[in-house]
C-alpha positions as CSV (number, residue, x, y, z in Angstrom):
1,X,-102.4,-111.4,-19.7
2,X,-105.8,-112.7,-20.2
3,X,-104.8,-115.9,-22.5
4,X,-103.1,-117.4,-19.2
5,X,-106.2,-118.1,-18.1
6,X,-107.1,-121.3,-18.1
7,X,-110.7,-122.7,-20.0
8,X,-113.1,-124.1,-17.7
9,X,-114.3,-127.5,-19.0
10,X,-117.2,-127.2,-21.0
11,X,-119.5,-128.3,-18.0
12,X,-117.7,-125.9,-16.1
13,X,-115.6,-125.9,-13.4
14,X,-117.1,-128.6,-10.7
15,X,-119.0,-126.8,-7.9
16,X,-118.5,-126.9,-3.7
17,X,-120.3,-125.7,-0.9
18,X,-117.8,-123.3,1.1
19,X,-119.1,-125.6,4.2
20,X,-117.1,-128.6,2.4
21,X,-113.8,-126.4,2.2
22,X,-113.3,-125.8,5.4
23,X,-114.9,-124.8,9.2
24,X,-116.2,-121.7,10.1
25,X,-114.4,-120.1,12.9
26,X,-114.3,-117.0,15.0
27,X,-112.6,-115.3,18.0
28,X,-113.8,-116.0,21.3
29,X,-116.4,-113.4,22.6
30,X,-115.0,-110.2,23.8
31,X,-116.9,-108.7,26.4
32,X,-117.3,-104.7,26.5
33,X,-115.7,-104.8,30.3
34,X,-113.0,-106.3,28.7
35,X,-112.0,-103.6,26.5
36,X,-110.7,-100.2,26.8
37,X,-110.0,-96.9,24.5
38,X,-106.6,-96.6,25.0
39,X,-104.4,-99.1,23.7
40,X,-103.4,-102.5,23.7
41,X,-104.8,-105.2,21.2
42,X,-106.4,-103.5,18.1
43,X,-110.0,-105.2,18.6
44,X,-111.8,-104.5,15.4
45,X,-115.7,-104.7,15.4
46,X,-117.9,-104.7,11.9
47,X,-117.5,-100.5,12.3
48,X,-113.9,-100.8,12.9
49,X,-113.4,-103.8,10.5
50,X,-110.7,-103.1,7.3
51,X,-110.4,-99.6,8.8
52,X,-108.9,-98.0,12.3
53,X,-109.7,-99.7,15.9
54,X,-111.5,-98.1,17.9
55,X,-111.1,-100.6,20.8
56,X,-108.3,-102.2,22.4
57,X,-107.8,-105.9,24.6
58,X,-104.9,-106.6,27.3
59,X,-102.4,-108.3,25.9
60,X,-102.7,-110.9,28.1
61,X,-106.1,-111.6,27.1
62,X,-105.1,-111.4,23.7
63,X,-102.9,-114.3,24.5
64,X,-105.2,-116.3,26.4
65,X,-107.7,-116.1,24.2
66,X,-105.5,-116.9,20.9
67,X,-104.0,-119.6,22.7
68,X,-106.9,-121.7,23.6
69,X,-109.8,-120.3,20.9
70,X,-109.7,-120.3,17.4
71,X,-107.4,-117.8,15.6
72,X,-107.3,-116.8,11.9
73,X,-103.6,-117.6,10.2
74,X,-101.9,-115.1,8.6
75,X,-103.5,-114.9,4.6
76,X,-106.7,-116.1,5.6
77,X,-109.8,-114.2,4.7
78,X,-111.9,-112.3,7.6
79,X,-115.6,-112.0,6.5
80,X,-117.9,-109.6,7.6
81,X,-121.3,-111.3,8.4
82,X,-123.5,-108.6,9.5
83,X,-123.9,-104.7,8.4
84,X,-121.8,-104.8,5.1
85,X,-121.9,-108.4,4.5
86,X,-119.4,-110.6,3.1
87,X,-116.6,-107.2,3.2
88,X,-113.1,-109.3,2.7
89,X,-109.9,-108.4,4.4
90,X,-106.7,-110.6,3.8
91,X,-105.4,-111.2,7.5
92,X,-102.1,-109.8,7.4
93,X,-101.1,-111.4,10.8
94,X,-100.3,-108.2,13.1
95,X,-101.5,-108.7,17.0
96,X,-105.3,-108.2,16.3
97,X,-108.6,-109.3,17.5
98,X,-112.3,-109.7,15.5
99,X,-115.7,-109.1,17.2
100,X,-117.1,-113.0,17.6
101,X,-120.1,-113.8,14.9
102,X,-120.0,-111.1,13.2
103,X,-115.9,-111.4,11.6
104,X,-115.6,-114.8,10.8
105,X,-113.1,-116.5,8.8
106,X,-113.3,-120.5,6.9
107,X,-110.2,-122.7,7.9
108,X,-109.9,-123.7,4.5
109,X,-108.2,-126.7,3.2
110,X,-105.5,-125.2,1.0
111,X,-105.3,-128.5,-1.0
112,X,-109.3,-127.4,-2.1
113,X,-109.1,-123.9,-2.0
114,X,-106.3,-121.0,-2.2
115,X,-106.7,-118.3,0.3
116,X,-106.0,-116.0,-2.8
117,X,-108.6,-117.4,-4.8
118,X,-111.2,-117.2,-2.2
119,X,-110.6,-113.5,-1.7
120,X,-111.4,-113.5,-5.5
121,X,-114.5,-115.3,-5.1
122,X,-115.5,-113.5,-1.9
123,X,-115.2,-109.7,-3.4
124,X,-116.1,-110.4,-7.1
125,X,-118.0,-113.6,-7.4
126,X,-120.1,-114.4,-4.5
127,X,-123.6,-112.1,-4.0
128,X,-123.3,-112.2,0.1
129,X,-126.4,-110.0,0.5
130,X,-128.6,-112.7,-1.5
131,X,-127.3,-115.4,1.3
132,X,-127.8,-113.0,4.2
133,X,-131.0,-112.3,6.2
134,X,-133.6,-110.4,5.6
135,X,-136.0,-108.5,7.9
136,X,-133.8,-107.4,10.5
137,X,-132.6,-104.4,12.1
138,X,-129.4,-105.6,11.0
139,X,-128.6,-107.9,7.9
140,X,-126.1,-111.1,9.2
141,X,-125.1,-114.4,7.6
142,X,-125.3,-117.1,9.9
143,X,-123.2,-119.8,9.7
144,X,-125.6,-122.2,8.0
145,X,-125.8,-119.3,5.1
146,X,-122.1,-119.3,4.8
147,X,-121.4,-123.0,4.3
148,X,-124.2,-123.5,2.1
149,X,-122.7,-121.3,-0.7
150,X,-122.0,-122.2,-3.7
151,X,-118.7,-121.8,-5.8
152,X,-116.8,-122.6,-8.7
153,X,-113.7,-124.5,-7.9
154,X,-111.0,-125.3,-10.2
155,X,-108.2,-127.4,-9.6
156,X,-105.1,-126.0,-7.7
157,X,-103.5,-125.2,-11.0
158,X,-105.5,-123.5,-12.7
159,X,-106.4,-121.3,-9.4
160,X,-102.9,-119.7,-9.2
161,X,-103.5,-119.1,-13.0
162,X,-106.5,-117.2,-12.4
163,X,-104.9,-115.5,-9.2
164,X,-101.8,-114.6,-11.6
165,X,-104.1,-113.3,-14.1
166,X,-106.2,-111.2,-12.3
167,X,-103.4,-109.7,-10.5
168,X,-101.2,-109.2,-13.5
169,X,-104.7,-107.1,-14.2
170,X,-105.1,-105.2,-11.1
171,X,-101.4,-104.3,-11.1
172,X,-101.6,-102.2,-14.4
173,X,-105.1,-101.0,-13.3
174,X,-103.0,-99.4,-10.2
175,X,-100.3,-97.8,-12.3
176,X,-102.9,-96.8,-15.1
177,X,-104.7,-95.2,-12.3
178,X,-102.0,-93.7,-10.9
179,X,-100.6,-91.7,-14.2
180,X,-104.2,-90.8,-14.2
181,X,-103.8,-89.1,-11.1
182,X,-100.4,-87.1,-12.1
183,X,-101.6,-86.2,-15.4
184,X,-104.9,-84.7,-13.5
185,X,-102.5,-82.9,-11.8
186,X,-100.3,-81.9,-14.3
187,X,-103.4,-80.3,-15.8
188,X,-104.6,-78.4,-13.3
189,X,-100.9,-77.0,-12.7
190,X,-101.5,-75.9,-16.2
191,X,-104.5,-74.0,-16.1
192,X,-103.7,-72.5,-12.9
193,X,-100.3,-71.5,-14.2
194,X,-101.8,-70.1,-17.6
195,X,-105.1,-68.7,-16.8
């Protein structure tokens, strides 16, 4: 599993700002008249965000707005830039909608840098709370903080062998952690059973 991976040079692997990958985008602004409790358009704000909406749009606006305003592509990786900063979630493409500013996503260039290995990077690698701000009632990343990170970035290659790799890994840390689970079971039925 592990002696797939590839060996960085012994420089390392060359470096890029995530601002050289690709832009920074976000949804158009969503204004609080413009959203009900109801249903619709799941919009997902940085409480909502990787969990359950709280907040829906018209379809219609939905539409509109992913028409003419920047919209993330299915795989891409939605970043949280204020309260828990840098939380990834891999877009999975269902009818959705992210609070402006504070879910944004890079446009990467997928001949630089694999969706995949950026959600690596982004929940393993990358210290997002040392690039946020500091002071305020709420921590953010700005824009300017986000582009100016730093990152390791091996050729296309040798990304999918990492991305194999560490998901080779986090599939037997799944089914490890699910026999874990059945044998906890298992045990309790015994004690309960015997005692």
């Amino acid at each position: 599993m592990l002696d797939s991976l590839p060996t960085p040079p012994p420089q390392g692997w060359d470096t890029i700002k995530l601002g050289e990958i690709g832009k920074i985008c976000m949804c158009k602004r969503i204004m609080k008249h413009e959203t009900n409790e109801s249903g619709g358009i799941p919009f997902y704000k940085i409480g909502t965000f990787g969990g359950k909406a709280d907040s829906y749009i018209s379809q219609d606006l939905y539409e509109n707005y992913k028409a003419k305003y920047p919209y993330p592509k299915q795989g891409q990786i939605l970043i949280s830039a204020a309260g828990t900063l840098g939380k990834s979630i891999i877009f999975n493409g269902e009818d959705s909608y992210f609070q402006d500013s504070n879910i944004v996503w890079i446009d990467n260039n997928q001949n630089k840098a694999l969706d995949r290995f950026l959600y690596l990077l982004y929940t393993n690698v990358i210290d997002w709370r040392r690039a946020g701000t500091k002071g305020g009632i709420i921590e953010r990343l700005y824009n300017n903080n986000i582009k100016a990170i730093k990152i390791p970035l091996p050729p296309l290659e040798e990304q999918e062998k990492i991305i194999n790799a560490i998901e080779n890994i986090e599939s037997k840390t799944s089914l490890l952690e699910s026999n874990l689970s059945q044998l906890d079971s298992k045990k309790s039925k015994v004690l309960q059973d015997f005692l």
